[in-house]
C-alpha positions as CSV (number, residue, x, y, z in Angstrom):
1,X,-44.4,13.2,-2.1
2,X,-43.1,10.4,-3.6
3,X,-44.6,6.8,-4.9
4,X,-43.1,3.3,-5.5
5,X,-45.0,0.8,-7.0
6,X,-45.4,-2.1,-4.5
7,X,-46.8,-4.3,-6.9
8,X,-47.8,-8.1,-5.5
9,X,-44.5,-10.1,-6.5
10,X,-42.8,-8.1,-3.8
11,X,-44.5,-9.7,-0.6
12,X,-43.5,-12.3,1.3
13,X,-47.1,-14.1,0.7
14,X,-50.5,-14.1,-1.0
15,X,-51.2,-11.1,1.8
16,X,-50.9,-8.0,2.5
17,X,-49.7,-8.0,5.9
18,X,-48.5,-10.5,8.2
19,X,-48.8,-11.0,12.4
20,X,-45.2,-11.3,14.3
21,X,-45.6,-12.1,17.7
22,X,-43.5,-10.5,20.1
23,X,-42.8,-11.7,23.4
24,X,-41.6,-9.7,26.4
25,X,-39.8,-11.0,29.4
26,X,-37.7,-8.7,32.3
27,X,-34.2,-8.7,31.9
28,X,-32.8,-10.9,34.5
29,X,-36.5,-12.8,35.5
30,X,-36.6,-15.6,37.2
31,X,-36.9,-19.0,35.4
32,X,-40.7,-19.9,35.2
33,X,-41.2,-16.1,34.4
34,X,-44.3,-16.1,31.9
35,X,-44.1,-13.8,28.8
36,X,-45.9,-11.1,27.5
37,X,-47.4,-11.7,24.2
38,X,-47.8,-8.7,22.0
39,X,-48.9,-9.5,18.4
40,X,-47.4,-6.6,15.8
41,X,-48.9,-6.1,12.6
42,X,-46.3,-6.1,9.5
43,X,-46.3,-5.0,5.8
44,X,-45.7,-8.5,4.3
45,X,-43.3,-6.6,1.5
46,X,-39.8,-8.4,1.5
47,X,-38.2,-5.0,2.3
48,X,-40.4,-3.8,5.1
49,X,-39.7,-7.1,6.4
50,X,-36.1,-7.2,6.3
51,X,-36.2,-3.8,8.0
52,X,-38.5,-4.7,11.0
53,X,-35.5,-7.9,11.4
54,X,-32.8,-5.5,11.0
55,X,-33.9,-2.7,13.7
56,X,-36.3,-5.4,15.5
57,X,-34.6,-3.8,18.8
58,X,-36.0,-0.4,17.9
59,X,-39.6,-2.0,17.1
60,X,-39.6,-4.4,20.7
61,X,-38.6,-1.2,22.4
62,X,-41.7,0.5,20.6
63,X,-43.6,-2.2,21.9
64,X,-42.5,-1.8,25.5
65,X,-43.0,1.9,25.2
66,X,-46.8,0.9,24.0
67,X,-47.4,-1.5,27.0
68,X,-46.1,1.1,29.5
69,X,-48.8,3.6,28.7
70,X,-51.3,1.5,28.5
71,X,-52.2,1.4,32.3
72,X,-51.5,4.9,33.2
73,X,-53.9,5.8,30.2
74,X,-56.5,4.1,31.4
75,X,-56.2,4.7,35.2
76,X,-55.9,8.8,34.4
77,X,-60.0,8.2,32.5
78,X,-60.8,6.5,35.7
79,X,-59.6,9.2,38.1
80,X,-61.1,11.5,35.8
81,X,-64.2,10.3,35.6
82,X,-64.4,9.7,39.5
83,X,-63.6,13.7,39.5
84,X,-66.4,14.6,37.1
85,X,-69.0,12.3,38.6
86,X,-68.9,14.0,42.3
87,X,-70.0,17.3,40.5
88,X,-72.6,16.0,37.5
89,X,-75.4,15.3,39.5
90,X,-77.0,19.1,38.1
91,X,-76.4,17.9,33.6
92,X,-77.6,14.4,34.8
93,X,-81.1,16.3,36.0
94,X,-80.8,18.7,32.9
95,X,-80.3,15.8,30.3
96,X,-83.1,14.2,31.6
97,X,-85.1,17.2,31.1
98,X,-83.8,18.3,27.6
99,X,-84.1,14.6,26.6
100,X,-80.2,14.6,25.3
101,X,-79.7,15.7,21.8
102,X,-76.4,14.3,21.0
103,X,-74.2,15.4,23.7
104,X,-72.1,12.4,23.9
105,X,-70.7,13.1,21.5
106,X,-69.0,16.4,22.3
107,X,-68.1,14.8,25.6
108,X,-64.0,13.4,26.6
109,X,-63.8,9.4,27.7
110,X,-63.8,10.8,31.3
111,X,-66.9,13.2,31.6
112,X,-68.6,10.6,29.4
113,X,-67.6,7.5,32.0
114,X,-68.4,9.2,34.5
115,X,-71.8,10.9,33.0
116,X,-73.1,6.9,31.7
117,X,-71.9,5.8,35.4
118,X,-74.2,8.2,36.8
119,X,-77.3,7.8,34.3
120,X,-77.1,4.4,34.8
121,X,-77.1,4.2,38.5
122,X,-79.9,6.7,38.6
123,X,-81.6,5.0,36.1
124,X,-81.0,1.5,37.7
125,X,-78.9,0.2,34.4
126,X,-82.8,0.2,32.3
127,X,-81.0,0.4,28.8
128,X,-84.2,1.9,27.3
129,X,-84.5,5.1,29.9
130,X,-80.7,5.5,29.4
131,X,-80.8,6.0,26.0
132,X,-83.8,8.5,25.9
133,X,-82.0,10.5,28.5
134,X,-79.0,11.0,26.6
135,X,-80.8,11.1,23.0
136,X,-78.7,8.2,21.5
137,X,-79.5,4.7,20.1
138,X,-79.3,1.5,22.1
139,X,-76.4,0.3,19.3
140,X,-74.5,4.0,20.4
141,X,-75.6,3.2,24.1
142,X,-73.9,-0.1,23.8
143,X,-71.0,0.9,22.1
144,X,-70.1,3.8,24.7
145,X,-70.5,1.6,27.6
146,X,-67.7,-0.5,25.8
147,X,-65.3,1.9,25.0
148,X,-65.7,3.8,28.2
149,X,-65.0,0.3,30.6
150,X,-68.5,0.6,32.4
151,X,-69.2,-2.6,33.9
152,X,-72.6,-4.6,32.3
């Protein structure tokens, strides 16, 4: 493994990174044709910097490569999580026996979309009955909900 010493002097400010802004159009889109911002986070050394100019082709088409996935990520969870929830109804009833005990976390983004779907339907979206079902905090409660899309 080696090390080079990237001392301060070397950057292209008083940071350690700096924002570029990349914006995507279609080849050959009509005039009017809004853009798509992406913002990409740089290294703020002089040399990373030159790189990222010299191959920014390579780094745009990383970009592109990034935005492409990004739907098909998110509509596979919600196919998923449609699948799981026709056939959770019986875990919903036995987590709100067991009272939980930290089985979100051993759960994927689907099961556990569609299992906080269910709980809160069932539970009519009361927070407080949500979160002693599936033994978590209100803060963990929250921040599931979040990551997993479910509406508010």
């Amino acid at each position: 493994m080696g090390y080079r010493d990237r001392s301060t002097d070397d950057r292209s400010g008083a940071y350690g990174y700096c924002i570029m802004e990349v914006r995507l159009r279609k080849k050959n889109a009509p005039a009017g044709t809004k853009d798509d911002l992406r913002l990409m986070t740089v290294d703020s050394h002089w040399d990373t910097l030159r790189f990222v100019q010299d191959n920014m082709d390579d780094c745009v088409r990383n970009v592109v490569r990034l935005k492409r996935m990004e739907p098909a990520a998110e509509q596979r969870v919600d196919e998923s999580a449609a699948l799981f929830e026709r056939n959770l109804e019986p875990l919903v009833s036995t987590l709100a026996a067991a009272q939980g005990q930290g089985v979100m976390d051993k759960l994927s983004t689907s099961l556990k979309k569609a299992l906080l779907l269910m709980v809160m339907e069932r539970y009519q979206s009361d927070r407080e009955k949500a979160c002693r079902v599936l033994g978590i905090s209100r803060e963990k409660l929250e921040k599931e909900l979040k990551l997993c899309g479910v509406p508010r």
